[in-house]
PDB file of N, CA, C and O in Angstrom:
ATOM      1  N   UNK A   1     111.929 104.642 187.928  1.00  0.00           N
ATOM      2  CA  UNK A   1     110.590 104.204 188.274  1.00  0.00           C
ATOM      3  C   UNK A   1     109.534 105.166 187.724  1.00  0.00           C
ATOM      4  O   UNK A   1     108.526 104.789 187.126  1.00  0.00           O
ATOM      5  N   UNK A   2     109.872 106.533 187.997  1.00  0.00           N
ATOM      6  CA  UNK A   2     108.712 107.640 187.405  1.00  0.00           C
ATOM      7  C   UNK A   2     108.801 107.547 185.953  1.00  0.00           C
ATOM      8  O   UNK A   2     107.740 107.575 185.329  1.00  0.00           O
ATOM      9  N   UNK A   3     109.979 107.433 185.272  1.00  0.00           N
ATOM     10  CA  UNK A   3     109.696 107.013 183.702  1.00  0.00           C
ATOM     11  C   UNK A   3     108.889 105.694 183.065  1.00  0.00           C
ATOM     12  O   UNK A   3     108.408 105.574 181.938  1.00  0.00           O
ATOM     13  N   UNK A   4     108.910 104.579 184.376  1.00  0.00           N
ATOM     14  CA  UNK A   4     108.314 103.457 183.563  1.00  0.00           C
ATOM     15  C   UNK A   4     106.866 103.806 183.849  1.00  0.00           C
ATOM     16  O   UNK A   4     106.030 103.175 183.202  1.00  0.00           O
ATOM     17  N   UNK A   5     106.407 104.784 184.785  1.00  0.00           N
ATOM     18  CA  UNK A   5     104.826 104.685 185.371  1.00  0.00           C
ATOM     19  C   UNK A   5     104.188 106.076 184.396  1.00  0.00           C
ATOM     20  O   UNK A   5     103.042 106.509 184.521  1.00  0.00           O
ATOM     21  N   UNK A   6     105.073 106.542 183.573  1.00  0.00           N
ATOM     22  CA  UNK A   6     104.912 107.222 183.011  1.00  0.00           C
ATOM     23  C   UNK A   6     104.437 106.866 181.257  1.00  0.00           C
ATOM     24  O   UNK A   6     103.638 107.347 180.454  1.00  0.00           O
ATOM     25  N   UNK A   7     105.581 105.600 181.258  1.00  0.00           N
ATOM     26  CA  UNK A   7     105.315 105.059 179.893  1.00  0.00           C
ATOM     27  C   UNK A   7     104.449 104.355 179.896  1.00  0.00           C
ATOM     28  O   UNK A   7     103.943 104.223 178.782  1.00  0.00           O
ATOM     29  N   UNK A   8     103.796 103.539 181.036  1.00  0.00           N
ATOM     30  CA  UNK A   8     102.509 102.791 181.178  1.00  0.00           C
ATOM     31  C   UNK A   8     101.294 104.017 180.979  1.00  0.00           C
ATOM     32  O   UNK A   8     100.309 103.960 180.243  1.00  0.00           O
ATOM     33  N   UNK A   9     101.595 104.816 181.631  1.00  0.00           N
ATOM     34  CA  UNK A   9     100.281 106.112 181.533  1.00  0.00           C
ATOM     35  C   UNK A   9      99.836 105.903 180.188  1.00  0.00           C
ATOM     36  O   UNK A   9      98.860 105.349 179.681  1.00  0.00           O
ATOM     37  N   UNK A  10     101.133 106.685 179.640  1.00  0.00           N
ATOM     38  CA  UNK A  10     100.777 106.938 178.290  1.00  0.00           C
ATOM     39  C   UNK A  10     100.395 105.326 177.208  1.00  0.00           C
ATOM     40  O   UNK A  10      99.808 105.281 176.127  1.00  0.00           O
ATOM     41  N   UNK A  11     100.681 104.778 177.598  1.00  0.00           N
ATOM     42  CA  UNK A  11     100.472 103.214 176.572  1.00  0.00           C
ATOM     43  C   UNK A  11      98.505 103.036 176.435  1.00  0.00           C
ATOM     44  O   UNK A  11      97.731 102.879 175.491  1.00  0.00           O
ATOM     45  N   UNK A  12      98.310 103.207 178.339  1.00  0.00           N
ATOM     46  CA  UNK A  12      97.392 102.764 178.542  1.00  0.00           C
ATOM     47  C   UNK A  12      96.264 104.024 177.660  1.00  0.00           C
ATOM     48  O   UNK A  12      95.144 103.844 177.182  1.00  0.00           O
ATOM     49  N   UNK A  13      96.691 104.653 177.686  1.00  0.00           N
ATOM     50  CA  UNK A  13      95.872 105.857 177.249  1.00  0.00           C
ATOM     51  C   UNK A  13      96.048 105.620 175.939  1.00  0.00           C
ATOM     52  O   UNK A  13      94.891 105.807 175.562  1.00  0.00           O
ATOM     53  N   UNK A  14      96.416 105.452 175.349  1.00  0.00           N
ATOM     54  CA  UNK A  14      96.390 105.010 173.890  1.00  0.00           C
ATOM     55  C   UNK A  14      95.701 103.826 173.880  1.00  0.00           C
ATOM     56  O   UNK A  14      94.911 103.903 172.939  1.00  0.00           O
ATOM     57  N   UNK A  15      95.609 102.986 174.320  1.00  0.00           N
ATOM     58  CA  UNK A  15      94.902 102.231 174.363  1.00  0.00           C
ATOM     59  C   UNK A  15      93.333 102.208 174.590  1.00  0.00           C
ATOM     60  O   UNK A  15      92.542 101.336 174.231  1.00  0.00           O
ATOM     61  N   UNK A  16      93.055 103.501 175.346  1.00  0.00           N
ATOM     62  CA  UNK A  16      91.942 103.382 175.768  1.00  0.00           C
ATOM     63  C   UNK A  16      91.357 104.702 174.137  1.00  0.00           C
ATOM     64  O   UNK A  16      90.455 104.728 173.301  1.00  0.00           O
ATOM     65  N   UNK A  17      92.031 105.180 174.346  1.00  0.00           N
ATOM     66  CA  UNK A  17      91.649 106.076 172.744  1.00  0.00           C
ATOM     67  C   UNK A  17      91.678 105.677 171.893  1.00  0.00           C
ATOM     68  O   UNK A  17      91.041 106.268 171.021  1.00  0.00           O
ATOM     69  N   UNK A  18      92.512 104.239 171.442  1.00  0.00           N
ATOM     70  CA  UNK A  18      91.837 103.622 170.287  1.00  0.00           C
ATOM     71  C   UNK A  18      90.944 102.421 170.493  1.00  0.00           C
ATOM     72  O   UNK A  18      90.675 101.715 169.521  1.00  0.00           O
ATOM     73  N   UNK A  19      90.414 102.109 171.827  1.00  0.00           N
ATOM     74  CA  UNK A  19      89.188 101.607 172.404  1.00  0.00           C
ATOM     75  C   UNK A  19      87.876 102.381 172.132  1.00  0.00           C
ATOM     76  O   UNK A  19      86.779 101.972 171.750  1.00  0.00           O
ATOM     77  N   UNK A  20      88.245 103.417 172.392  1.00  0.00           N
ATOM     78  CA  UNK A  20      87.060 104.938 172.279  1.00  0.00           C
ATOM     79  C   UNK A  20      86.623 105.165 170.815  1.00  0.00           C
ATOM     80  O   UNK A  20      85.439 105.313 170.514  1.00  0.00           O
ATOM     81  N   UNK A  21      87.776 105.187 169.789  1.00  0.00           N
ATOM     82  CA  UNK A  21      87.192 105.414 168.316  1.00  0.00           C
ATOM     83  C   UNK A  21      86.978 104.618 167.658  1.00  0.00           C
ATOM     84  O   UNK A  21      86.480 104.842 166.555  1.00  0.00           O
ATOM     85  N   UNK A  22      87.345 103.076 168.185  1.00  0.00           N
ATOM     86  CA  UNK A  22      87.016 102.171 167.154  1.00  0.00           C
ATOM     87  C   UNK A  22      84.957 101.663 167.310  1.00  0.00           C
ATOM     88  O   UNK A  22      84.283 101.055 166.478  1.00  0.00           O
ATOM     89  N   UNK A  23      84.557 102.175 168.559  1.00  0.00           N
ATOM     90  CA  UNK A  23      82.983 101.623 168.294  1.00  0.00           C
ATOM     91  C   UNK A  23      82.063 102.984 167.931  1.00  0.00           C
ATOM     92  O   UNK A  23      82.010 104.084 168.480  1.00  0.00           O
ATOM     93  N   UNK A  24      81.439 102.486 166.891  1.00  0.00           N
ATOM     94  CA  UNK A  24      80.521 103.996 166.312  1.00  0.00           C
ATOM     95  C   UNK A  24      78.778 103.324 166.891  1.00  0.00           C
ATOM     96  O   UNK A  24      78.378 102.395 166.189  1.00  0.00           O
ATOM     97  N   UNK A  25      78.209 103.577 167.591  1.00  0.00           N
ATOM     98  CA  UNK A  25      77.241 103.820 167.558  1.00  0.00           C
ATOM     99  C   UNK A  25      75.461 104.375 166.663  1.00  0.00           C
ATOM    100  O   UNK A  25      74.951 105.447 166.991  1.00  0.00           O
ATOM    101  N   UNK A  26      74.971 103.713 165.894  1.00  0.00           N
ATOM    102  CA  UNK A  26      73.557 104.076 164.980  1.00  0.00           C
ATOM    103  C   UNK A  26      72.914 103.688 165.369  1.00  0.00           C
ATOM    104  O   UNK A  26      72.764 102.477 165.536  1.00  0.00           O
ATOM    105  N   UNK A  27      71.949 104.915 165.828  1.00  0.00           N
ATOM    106  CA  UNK A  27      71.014 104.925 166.396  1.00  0.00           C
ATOM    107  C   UNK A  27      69.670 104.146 165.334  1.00  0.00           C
ATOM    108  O   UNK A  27      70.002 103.849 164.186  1.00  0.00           O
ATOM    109  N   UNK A  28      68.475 103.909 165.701  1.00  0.00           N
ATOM    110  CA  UNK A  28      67.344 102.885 165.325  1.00  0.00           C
ATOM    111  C   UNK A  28      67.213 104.189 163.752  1.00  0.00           C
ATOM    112  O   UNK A  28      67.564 105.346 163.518  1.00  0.00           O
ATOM    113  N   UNK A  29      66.704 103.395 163.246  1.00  0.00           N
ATOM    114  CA  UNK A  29      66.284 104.405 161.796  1.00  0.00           C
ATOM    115  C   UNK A  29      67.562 105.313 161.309  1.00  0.00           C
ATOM    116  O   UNK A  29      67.233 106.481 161.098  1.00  0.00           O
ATOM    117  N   UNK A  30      68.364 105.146 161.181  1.00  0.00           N
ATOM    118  CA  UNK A  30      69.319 105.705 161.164  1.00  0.00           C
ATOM    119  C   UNK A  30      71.042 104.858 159.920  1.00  0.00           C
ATOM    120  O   UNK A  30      71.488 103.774 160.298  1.00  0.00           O
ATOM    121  N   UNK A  31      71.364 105.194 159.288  1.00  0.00           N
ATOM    122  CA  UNK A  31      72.178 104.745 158.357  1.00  0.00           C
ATOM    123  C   UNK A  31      73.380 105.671 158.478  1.00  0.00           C
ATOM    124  O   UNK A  31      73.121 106.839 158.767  1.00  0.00           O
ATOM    125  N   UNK A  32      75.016 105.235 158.253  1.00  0.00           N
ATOM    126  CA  UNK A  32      75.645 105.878 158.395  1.00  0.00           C
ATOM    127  C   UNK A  32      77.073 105.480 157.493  1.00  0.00           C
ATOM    128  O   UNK A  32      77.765 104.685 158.129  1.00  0.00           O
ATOM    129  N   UNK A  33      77.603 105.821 156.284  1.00  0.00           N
ATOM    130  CA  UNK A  33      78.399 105.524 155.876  1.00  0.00           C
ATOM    131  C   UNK A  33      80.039 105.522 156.175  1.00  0.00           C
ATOM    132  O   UNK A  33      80.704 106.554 156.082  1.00  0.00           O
ATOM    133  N   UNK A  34      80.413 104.675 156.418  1.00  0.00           N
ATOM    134  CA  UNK A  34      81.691 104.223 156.822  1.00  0.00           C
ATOM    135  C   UNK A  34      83.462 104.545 156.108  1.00  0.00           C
ATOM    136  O   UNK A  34      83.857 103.467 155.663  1.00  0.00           O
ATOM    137  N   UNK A  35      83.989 105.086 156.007  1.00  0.00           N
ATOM    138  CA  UNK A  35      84.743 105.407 155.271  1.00  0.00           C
ATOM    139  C   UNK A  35      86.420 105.531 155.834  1.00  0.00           C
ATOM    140  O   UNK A  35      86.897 106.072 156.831  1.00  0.00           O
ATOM    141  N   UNK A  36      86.929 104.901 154.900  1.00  0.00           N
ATOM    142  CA  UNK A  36      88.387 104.014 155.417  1.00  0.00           C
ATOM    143  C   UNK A  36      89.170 104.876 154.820  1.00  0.00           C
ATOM    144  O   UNK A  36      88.712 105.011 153.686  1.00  0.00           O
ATOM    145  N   UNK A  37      90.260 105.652 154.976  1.00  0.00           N
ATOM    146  CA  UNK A  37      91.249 106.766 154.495  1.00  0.00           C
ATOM    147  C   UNK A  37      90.400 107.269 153.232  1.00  0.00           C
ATOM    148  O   UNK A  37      90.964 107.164 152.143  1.00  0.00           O
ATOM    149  N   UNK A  38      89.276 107.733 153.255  1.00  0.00           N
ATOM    150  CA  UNK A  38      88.423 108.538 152.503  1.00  0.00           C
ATOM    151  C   UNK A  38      87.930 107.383 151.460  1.00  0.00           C
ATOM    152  O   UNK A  38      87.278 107.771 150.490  1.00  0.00           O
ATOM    153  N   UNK A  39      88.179 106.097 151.587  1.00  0.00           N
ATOM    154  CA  UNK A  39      87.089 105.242 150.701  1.00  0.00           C
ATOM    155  C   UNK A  39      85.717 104.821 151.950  1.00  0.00           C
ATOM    156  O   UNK A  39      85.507 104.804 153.163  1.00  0.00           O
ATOM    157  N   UNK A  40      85.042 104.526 150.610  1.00  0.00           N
ATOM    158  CA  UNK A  40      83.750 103.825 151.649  1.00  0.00           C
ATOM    159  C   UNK A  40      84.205 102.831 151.235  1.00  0.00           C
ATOM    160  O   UNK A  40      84.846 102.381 150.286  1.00  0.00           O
ATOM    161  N   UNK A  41      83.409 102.358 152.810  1.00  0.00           N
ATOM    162  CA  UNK A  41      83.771 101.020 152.721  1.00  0.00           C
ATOM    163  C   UNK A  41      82.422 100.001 153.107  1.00  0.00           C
ATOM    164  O   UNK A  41      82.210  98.844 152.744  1.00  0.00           O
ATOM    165  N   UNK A  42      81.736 100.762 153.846  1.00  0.00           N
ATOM    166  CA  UNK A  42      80.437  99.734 153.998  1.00  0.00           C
ATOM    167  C   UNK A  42      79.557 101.031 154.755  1.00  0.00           C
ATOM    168  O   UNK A  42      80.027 102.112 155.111  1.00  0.00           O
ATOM    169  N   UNK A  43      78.309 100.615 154.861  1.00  0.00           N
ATOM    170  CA  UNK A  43      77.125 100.904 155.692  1.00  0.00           C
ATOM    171  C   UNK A  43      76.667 100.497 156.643  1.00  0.00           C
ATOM    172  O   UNK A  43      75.962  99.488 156.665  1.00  0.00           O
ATOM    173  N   UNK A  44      77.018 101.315 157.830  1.00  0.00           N
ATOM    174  CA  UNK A  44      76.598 100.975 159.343  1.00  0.00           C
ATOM    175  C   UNK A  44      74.868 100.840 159.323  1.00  0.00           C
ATOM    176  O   UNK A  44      74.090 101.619 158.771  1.00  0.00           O
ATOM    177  N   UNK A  45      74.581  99.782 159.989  1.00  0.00           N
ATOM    178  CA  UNK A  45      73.412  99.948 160.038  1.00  0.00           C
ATOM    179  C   UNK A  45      73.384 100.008 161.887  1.00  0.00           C
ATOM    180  O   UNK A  45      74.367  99.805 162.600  1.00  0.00           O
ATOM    181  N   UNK A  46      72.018 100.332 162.354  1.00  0.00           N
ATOM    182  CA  UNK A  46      71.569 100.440 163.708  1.00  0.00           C
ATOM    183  C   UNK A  46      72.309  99.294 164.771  1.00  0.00           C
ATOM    184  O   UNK A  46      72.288  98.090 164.513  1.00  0.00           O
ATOM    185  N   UNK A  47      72.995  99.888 166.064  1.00  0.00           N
ATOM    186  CA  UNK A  47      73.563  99.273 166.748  1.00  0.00           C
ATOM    187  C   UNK A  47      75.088  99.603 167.126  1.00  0.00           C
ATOM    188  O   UNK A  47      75.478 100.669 166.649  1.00  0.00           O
ATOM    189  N   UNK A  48      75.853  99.023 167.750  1.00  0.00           N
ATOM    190  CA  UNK A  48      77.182  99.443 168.233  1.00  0.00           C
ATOM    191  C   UNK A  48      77.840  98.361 166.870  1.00  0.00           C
ATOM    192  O   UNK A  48      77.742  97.162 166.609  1.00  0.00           O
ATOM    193  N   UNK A  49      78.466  99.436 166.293  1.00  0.00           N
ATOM    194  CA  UNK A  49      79.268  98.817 164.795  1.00  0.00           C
ATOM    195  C   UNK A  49      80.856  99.233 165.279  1.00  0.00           C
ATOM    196  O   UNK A  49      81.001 100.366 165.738  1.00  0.00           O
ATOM    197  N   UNK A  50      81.775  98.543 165.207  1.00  0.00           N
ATOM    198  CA  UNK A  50      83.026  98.199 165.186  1.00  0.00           C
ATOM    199  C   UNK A  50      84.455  98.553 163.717  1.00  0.00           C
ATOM    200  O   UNK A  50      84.854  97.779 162.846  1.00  0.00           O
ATOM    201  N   UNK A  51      84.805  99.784 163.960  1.00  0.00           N
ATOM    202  CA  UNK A  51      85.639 100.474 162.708  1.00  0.00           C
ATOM    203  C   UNK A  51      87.030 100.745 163.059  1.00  0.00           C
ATOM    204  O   UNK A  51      87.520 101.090 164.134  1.00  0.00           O
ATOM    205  N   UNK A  52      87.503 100.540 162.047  1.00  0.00           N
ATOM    206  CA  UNK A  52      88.948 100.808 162.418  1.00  0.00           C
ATOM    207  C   UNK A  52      89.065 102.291 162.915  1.00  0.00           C
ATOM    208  O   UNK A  52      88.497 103.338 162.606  1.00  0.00           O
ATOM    209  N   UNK A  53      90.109 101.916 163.878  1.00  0.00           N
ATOM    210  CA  UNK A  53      90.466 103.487 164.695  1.00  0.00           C
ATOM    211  C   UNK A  53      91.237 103.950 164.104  1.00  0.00           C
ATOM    212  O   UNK A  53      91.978 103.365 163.315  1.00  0.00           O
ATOM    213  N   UNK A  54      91.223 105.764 164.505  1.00  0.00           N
ATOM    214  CA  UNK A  54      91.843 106.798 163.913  1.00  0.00           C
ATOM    215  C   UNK A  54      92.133 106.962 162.422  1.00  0.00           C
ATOM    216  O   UNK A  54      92.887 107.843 162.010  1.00  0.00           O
ATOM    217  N   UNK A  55      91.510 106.085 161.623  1.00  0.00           N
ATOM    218  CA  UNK A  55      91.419 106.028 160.027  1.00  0.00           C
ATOM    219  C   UNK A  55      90.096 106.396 159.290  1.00  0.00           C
ATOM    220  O   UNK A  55      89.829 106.725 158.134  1.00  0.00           O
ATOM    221  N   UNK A  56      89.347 106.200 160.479  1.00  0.00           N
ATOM    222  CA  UNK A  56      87.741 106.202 159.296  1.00  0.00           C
ATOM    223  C   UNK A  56      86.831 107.437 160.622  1.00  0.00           C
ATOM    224  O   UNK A  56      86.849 107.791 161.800  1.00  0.00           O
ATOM    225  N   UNK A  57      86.056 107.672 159.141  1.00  0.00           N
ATOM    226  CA  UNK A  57      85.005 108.308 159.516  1.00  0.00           C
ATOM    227  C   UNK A  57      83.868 108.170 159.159  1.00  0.00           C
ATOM    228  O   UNK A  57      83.737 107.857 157.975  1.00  0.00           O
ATOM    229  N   UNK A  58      82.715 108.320 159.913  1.00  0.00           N
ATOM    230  CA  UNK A  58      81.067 108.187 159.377  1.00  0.00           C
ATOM    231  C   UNK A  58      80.296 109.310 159.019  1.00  0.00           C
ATOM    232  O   UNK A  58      80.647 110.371 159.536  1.00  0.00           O
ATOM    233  N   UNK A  59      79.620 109.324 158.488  1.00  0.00           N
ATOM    234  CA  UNK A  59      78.248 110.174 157.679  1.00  0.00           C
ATOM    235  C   UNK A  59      77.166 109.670 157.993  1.00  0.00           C
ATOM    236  O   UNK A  59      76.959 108.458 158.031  1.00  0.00           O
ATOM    237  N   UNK A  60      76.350 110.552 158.256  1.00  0.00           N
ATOM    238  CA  UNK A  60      74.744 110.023 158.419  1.00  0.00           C
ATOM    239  C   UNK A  60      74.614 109.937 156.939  1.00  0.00           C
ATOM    240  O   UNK A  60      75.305 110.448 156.057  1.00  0.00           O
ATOM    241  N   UNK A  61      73.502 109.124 156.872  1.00  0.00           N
ATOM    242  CA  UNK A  61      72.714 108.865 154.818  1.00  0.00           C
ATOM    243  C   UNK A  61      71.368 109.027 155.905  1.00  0.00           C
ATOM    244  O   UNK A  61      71.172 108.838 157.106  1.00  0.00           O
ATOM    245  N   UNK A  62      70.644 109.458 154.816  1.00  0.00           N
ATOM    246  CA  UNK A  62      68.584 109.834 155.458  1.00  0.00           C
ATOM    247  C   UNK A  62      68.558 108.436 153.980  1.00  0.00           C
ATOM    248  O   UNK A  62      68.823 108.375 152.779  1.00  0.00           O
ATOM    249  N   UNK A  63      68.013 107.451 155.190  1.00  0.00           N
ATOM    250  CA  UNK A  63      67.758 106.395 154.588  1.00  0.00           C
ATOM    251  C   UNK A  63      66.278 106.334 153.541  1.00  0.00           C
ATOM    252  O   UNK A  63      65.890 105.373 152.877  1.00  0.00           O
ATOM    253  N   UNK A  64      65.768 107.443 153.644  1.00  0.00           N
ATOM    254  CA  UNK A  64      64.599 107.901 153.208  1.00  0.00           C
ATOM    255  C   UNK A  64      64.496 108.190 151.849  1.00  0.00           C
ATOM    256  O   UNK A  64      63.545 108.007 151.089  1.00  0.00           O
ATOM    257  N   UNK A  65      65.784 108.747 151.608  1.00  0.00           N
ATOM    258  CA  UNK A  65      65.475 109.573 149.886  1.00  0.00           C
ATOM    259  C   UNK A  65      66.807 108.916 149.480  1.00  0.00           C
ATOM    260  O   UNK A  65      67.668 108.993 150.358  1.00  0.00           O
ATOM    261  N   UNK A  66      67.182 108.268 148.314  1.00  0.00           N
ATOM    262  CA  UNK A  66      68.627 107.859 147.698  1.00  0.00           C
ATOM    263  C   UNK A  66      68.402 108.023 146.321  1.00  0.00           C
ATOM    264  O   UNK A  66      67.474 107.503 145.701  1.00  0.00           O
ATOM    265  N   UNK A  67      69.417 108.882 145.775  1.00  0.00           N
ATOM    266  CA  UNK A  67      69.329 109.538 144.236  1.00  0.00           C
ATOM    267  C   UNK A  67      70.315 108.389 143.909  1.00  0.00           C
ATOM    268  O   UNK A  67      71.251 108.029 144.622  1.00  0.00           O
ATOM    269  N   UNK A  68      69.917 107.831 142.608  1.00  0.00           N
ATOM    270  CA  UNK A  68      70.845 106.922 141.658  1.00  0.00           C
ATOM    271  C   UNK A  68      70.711 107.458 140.455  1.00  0.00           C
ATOM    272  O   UNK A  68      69.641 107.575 139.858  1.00  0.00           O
ATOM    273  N   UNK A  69      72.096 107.895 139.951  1.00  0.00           N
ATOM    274  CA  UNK A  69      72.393 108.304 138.074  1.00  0.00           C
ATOM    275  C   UNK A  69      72.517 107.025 137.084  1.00  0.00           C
ATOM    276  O   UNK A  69      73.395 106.164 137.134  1.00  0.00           O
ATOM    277  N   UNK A  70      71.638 107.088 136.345  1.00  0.00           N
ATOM    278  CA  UNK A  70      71.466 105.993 135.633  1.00  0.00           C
ATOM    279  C   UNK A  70      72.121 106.026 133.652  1.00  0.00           C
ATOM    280  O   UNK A  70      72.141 107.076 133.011  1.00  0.00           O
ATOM    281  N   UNK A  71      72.208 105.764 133.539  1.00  0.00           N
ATOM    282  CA  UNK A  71      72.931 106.505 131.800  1.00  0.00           C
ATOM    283  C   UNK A  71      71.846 105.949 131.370  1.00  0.00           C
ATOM    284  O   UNK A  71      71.368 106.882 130.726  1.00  0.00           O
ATOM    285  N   UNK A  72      70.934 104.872 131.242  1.00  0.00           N
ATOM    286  CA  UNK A  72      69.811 104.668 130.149  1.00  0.00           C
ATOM    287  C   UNK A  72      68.662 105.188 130.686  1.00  0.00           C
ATOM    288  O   UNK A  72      67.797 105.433 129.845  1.00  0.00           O
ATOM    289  N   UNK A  73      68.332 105.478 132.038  1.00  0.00           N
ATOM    290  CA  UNK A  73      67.382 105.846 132.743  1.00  0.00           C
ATOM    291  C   UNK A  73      66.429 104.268 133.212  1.00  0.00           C
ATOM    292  O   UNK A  73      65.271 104.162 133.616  1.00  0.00           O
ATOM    293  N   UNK A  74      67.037 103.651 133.062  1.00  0.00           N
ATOM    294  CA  UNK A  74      66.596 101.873 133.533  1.00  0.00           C
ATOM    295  C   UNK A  74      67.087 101.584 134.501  1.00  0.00           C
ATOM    296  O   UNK A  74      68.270 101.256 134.591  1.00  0.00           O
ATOM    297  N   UNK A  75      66.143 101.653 135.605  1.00  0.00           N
ATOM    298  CA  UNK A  75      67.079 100.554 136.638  1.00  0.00           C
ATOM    299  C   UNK A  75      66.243  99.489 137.114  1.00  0.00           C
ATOM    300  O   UNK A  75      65.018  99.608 137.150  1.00  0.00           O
ATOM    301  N   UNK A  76      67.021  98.158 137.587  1.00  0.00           N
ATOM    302  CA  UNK A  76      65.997  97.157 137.804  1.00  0.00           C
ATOM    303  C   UNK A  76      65.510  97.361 139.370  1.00  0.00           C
ATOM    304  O   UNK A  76      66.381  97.815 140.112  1.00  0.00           O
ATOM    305  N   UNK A  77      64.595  97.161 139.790  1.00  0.00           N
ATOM    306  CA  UNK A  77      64.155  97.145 141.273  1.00  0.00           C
ATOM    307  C   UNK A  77      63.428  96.081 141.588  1.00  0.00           C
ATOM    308  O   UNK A  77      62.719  95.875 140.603  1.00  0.00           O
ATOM    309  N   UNK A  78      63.158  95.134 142.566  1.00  0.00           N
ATOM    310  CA  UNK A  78      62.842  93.789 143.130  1.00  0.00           C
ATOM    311  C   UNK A  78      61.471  94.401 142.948  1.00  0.00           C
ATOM    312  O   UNK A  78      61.343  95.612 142.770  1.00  0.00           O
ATOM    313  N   UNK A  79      60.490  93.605 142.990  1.00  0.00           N
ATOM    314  CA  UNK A  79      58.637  93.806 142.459  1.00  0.00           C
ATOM    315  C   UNK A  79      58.289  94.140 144.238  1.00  0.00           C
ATOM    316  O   UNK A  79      57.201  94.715 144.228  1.00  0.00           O
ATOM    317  N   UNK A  80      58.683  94.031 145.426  1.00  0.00           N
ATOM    318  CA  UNK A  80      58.227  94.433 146.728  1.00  0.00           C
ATOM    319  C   UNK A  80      58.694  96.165 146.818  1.00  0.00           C
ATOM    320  O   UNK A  80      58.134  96.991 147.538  1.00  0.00           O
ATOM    321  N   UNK A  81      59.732  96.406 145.990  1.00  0.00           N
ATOM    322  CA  UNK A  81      60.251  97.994 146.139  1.00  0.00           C
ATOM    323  C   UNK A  81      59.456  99.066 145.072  1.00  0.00           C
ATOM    324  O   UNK A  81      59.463 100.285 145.243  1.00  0.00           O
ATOM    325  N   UNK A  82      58.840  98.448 144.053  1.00  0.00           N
ATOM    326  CA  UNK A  82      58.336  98.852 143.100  1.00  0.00           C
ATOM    327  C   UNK A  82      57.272  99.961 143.677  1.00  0.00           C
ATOM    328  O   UNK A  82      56.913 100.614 142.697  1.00  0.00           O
ATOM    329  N   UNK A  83      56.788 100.321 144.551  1.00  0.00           N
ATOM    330  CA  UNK A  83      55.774 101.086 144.480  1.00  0.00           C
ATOM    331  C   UNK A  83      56.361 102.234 145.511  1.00  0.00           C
ATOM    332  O   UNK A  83      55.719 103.278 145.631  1.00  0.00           O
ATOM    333  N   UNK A  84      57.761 102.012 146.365  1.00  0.00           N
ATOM    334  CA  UNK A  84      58.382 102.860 146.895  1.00  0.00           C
ATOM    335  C   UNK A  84      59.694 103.922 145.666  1.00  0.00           C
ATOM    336  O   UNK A  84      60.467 104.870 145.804  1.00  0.00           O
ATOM    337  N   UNK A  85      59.293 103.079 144.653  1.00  0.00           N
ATOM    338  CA  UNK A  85      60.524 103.889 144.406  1.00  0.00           C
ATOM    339  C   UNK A  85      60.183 104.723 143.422  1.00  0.00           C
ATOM    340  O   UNK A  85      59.329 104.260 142.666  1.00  0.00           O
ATOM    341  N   UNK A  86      60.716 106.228 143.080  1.00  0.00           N
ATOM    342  CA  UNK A  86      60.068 107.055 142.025  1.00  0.00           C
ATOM    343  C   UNK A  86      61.719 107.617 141.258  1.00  0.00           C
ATOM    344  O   UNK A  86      62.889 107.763 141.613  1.00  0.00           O
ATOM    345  N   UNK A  87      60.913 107.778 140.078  1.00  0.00           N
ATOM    346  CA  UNK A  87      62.272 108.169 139.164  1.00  0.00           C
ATOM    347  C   UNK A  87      62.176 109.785 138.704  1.00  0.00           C
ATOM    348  O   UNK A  87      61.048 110.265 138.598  1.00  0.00           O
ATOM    349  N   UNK A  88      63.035 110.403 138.503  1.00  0.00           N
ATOM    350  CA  UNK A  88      63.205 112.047 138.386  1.00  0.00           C
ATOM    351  C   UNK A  88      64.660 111.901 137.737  1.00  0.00           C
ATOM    352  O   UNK A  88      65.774 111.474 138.041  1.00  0.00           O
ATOM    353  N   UNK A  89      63.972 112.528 136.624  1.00  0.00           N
ATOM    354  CA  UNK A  89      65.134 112.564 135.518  1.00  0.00           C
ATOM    355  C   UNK A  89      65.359 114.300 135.222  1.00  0.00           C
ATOM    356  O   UNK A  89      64.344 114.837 134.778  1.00  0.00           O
ATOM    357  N   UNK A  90      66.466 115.144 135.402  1.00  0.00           N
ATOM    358  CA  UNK A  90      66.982 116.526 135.396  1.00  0.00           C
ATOM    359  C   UNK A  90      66.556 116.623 133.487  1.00  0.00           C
ATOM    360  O   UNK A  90      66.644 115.561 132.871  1.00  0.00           O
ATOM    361  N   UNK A  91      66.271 117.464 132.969  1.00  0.00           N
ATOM    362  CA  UNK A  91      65.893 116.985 131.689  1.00  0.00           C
ATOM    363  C   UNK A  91      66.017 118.911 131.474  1.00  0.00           C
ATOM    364  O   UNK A  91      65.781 119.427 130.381  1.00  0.00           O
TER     365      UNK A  91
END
């Protein structure tokens, strides 16, 4: 009897620990990259986001500043982003 209330302990507790790591939390203004045995895999945005347990991990991104390497120095941007976005080329 103490071994089966023992193996329930432990089941349930696993259970509740991969209950615990699978919801990540982002906060309002806030971006957080998602990453599956060291690939990314998507971008959490704000709210209780849902990830596989004990495999992945998140990163904050500062949704504010994003560097893109370009090989021609061209990139296209939608005509509403056009006046947010600035280019800086290492030269």
């Amino acid at each position: 009897m103490v071994a089966f209330l023992v193996t329930v302990g432990f089941v349930l507790l696993v259970i509740v620990a991969a209950l615990y790591d699978s919801v990540q939390t982002v906060r309002e203004g806030e971006l957080k990259a998602l990453l599956v045995f060291g690939e990314m895999e998507a971008v959490l945005e704000p709210g209780l986001n849902v990830v596989p347990p004990f495999v992945s991990k998140t990163y904050p991104i500062d949704p504010q500043t994003m560097t893109i390497d370009a090989a021609d120095d061209r990139i296209a941007v939608p005509s509403e982003f056009e006046s947010d976005v600035q280019a800086a080329a290492d030269r």
